[in-house]
C-alpha positions, 0 to 999 in steps of 0.5 A, a space after each residue: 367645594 373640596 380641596 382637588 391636587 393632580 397628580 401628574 406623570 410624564 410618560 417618558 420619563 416617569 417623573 411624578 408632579 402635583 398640582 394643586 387648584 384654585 387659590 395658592 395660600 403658599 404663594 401668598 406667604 412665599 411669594 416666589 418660593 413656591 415654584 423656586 421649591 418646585 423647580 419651576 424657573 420660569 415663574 421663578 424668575 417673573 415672580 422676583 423681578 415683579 415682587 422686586 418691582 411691587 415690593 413684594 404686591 405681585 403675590 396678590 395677582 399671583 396667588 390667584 392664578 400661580 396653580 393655573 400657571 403651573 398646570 400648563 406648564 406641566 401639560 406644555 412639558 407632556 406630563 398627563 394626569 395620573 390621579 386626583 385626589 379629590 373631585 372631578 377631573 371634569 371639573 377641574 378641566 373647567 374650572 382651569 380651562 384646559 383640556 387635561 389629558 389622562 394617562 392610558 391607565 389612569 384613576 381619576 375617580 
């Protein structure tokens, strides 16, 4: 199966994110820099109390299901998707169980 990222736009401010699908490999070497670099804190934060209280075992549950996590968090923020790169956003809308709402314009492939 291919590799799928979403790219995302947030209509009212224009701000452009990606997000990658499926298992996160960064998660599992980086723990809970990965949405530090993101700029995500709220998983941030969960994912160092945790790794404190596991000595660092939380990216073993984390690294399944961080990406999940971090699509919702941009949906819940009005991002909509402008383009994948790879795969079917259908697909992907599955896969994650989520609607993944398109921007007017958007490539989707």
């Amino acid at each position: 199966m291919a590799y799928n990222k979403i790219i995302f736009e947030n209509p009212n401010t224009g701000a452009i994110k990606e997000a990658p699908v499926g298992f996160s490999w960064t998660v599992f070497f980086f723990n809970f820099f990965l949405p530090l670099f993101r700029g995500d804190w709220k998983w941030t934060i969960i994912m160092l109390v945790t790794a404190v209280l596991t000595s660092g075992l939380n990216c073993l549950v984390f690294m399944f299901i961080y990406n999940k996590l971090y699509v919702k968090e941009l949906l819940s923020a009005g991002f909509k998707v402008r383009s994948m790169e790879a795969g079917s956003l259908d697909v992907v809308s599955t896969k994650l169980g989520v609607n993944l709402p398109k921007l007017a314009q958007a490539n989707t492939n």
